[in-house]
Structure formats: structure tokens, C-alpha cells
N, C-alpha and C positions, 0 to 999 in steps of 0.2 A: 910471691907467685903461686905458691901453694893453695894460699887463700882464695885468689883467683881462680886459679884451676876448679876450685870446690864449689866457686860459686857458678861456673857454668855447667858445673857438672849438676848440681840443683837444677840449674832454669833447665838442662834440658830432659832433667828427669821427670820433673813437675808438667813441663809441656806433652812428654807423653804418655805420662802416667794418670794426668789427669787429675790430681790429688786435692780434694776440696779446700785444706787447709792452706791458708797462704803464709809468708814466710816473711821477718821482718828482717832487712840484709841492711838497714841500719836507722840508726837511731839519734836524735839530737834533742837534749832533754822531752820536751811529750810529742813529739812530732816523729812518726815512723813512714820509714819507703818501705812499701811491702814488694816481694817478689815479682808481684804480677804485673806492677807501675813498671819497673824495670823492664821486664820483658815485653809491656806496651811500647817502649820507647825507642827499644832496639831494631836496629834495621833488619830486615830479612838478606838470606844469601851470602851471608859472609864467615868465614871458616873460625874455626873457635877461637885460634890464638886471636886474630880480631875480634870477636865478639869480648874475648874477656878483657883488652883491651877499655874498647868501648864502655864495657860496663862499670868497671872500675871507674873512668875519665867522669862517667854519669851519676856515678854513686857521690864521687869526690866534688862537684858541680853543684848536687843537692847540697850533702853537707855544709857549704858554702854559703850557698841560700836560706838556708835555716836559720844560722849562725847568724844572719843579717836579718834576716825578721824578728829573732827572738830578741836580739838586743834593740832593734826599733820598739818591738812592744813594750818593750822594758825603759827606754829611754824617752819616748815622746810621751805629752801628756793627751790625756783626754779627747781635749778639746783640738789638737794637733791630728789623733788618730781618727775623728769624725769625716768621714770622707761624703756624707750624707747628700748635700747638696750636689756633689761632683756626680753621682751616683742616680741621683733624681736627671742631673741633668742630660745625663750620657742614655736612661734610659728615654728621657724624651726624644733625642736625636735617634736614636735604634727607630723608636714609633714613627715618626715624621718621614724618614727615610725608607721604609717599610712601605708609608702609604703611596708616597709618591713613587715606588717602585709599580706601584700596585695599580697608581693613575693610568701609567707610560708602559703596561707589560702588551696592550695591547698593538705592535710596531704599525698595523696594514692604515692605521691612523697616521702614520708619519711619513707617509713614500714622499721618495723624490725626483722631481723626473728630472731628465737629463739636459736639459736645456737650467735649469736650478743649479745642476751641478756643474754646468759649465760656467755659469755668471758667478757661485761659491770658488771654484779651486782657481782663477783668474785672482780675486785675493786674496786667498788661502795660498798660493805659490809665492806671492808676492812679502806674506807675512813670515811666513816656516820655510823658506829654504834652509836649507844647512850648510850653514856657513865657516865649520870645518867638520873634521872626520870624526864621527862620533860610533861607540859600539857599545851593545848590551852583549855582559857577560857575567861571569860568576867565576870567582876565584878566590882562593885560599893560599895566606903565607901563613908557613910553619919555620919552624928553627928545621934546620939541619939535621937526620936523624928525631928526629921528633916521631914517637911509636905511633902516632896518628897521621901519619902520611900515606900508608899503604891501604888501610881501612875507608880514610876518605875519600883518597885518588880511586878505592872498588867504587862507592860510591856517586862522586862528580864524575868519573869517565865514564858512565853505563847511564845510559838516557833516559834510560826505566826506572832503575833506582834513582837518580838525582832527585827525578819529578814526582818520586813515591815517596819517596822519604827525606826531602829537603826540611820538614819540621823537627825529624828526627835529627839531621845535621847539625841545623844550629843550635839543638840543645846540646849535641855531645862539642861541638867548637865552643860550645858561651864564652866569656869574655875573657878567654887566654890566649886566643891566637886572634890576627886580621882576615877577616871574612868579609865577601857580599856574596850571596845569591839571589839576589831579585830580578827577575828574567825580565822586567818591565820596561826597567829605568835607563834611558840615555845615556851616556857620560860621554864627556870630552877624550878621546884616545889622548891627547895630551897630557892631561890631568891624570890618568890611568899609569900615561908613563913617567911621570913625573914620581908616582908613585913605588915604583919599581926598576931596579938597578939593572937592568938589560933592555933590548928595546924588542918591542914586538910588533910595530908596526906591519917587516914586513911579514909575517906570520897574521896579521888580523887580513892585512889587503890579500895575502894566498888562500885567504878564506880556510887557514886551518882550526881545525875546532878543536883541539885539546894543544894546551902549551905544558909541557912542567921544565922546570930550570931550576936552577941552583946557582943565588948569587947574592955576595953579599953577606954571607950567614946564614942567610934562610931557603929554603927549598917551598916554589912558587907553583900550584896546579890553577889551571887557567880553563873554563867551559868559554868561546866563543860561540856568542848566540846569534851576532846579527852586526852588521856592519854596515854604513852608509859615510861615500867623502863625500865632496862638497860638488850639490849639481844641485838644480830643480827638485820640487820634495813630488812634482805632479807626472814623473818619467816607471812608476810601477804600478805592477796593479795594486800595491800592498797601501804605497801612499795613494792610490783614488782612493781606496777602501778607508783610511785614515782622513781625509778629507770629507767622504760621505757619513761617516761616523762624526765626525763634527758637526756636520750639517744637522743630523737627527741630532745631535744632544742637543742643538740651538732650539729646537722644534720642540724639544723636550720642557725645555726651560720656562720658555713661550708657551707654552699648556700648562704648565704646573702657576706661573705666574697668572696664570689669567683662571684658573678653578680657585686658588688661592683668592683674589682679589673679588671673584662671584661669590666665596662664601663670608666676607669680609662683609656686602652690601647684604647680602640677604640676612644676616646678623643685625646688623645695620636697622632695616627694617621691622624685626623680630620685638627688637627692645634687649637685645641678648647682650649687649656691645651696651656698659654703660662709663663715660671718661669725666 
């Protein structure tokens, strides 16, 4: 704890003091986390005993990762650690996807009027209804007493911080505890409860937005973000807007296949295309 103690007493000497020199707070054979990575990664707002917390959880996380890179470098051969063509290929998808962002950034190309969207969500309702009760949220099981419960619970239960610093989160959770926070993704309430030893249903249907429990062993923080049971997907404005957004990425598709297939022929023509 000592140690602890010193290292936050650093980071927040160095923060206000400004001190050009940075500081290396550890080490694993030639690979060093300097001060200032650390203090990049930390969330803002949270009182020291959590900070030192955290930074310790984040030091110990790195260490880890090191530890697994340097015996991969050491272990794979050559020809294993050539990542070359993955690398080519990934950079081709980034460009491709780029351009075509770049076709479609102009939307007043893509309106749809409303007689369109009426003959779309007739089978779009038909397609996506929801067929049982599904919720996007974000939650964290921890053990019991686990010294990352009250730093995280600052975090998930403050709506500013979650969204601010949710990159920060999962690197200080990495892969010791069960976590999701992806605000996006659907899941089955079933499958959520299936997963957890209490039930929460009727806490998602009261529409409450923070759960924490304790059961089982583990102590459970829960963000409810959104909730939908089983009815028509064409009954809010959020699913028209879902529907209309599908309709434009159709449109999207349809323009990028048909610029695609113009520069295919004019190629074609050029002599540039030779099979």
C-alpha cells in the first residue's frame, strides 16, 4: 500500500508540477510503462484511494501483457510472426471503406419520401418484429468485496463518466472479471438472465437504469440502456428512424454497386483490365 500511496503521490505531483522528465513505474525486460501512459489511461474524478486502486489493477494488466508478447517473440518463428499480408490486407479494407464513405457522405442524394417509406416498413415490420424481450445494456460481475467495485460502480453509474471513459474501463476490467459495455448490441433478456443468478426482468420492464445485487458470490452493476418486449418494431419514432436508416443504407449499397461496376466497364474499355 505504501507503494501505492507513492505512486499516486507522483502522478499528482508530476500533473501539477509539470515536470518535463517522465518516470518509468515499471518495467518487463526492455519494454517500460512510463508515468504518463498511466496517467493517460486513468479516469478523471475519482478520489485517490480509487485512483491508486486502479492504477496498480492497470500496471498489473500491463505487466501481463508483456509477459505474453515477449515469450510470443521469443517462442514463434519468423515466418509465424510475419503478419505482412494480414497488414496489407487490413490496410486495403481501411482505403476501400474510406472511399466509399466518401461516395455516400453526400445524404441529400439519398432522400426518401414518405410514400417509399410506407411500402419499406410494411416489410420491414413484417421482417424485424421482436419476437421476445430484448435489452441493450452494460454490466459488470465482480467477486464479492472485490476493491474494483466502488471505482467502477463511480464510473458505470455517472453517465458522463461511462461515456467518457468507457476505453478507460475495459482496460482497467481486461480479462479478470465478466464485462460488456457495448451500448449497441441487442440481446435476448433471456439469455442475460440466464446468465445471472437473480432475476431482473421486473427491474428492466420498470425501466430502472442502474441494478447492483449481490448473488451467488459475486456482486453484479448493471447500466440499462434501452428496452423493447414483443410488439410491432413500426409502433416508435426510434424504430421509423431504424427503418429509414435501413432504407438509406439499401440506397447506399445501390450507389456504391453501380460506381463500382461504372468503373469496372470504363476499365474495361481503357485496356486497364487485362484476364
Amino acid at each position: 500500500m505504501k507503494r501505492l500511496l507513492l505512486l499516486i503521490s507522483v502522478i499528482l505531483c508530476l500533473a501539477s508540477c509539470h515536470k518535463p522528465k517522465d518516470k518509468v513505474v515499471a518495467q518487463v525486460y526492455y519494454h517500460k510503462l512510463y508515468l504518463s501512459e498511466l496517467q493517460d489511461n486513468m479516469p478523471t474524478g475519482l478520489s485517490s484511494e480509487d485512483s491508486t486502486i486502479l492504477a496498480q489493477h492497470y500496471i498489473d494488466n500491463w505487466i501481463k501483457e508483456q509477459l505474453i508478447l515477449h515469450e510470443a517473440e521469443q517462442k514463434l518463428s519468423l515466418r509465424e510472426k510475419n503478419f505482412d499480408k494480414q497488414l496489407e490486407e487490413y490496410r486495403n479494407n481501411l482505403l476501400v471503406n474510406a472511399y466509399y464513405d466518401k461516395l455516400v457522405s453526400d445524404t441529400s442524394v439519398f432522400k426518401v419520401s414518405e410514400k417509399e417509406m410506407e411500402e419499406f416498413t410494411k416489410t420491414f415490420d413484417k421482417r424485424y418484429a421482436v419476437d421476445k424481450e430484448i435489452v441493450k445494456l452494460n454490466y459488470v460481475k465482480l467477486t464479492q468485496g472485490s476493491s474494483l467495485i466502488e471505482p467502477v460502480k463511480a464510473i458505470l453509474f455517472d453517465e458522463a463518466q461511462r461515456v467518457e471513459n468507457k476505453p478507460k474501463l475495459e482496460k482497467m476490467l481486461g480479462d479478470s472479471v465478466e464485462y460488456l459495455v457495448d451500448d449497441e448490441t441487442w440481446l435476448y433478456l433471456e439469455d442475460i438472465q440466464n446468465e445471472v443468478s437473480f432475476s431482473i426482468r421486473s427491474d428492466v420492464a420498470d425501466h430502472h437504469q442502474y441494478i447492483e445485487k449481490d448473488a451467488g458470490g459475486y456482486h453484479y452493476l448493471m447500466v440499462i440502456l434501452d428496452y423493447k418486449n414483443k410488439r410491432s418494431v413500426n409502433e416508435t419514432n426510434e424504430e421509423q428512424a431504424a427503418a429509414r436508416m435501413m432504407l438509406l443504407n439499401q440506397r447506399r449499397a445501390q450507389f456504391i454497386e453501380k460506381h463500382v461496376d461504372e468503373l469496372y466497364q470504363k476499365a474495361l474499355k481503357q485496356g486497364a483490365i487485362i484476364q
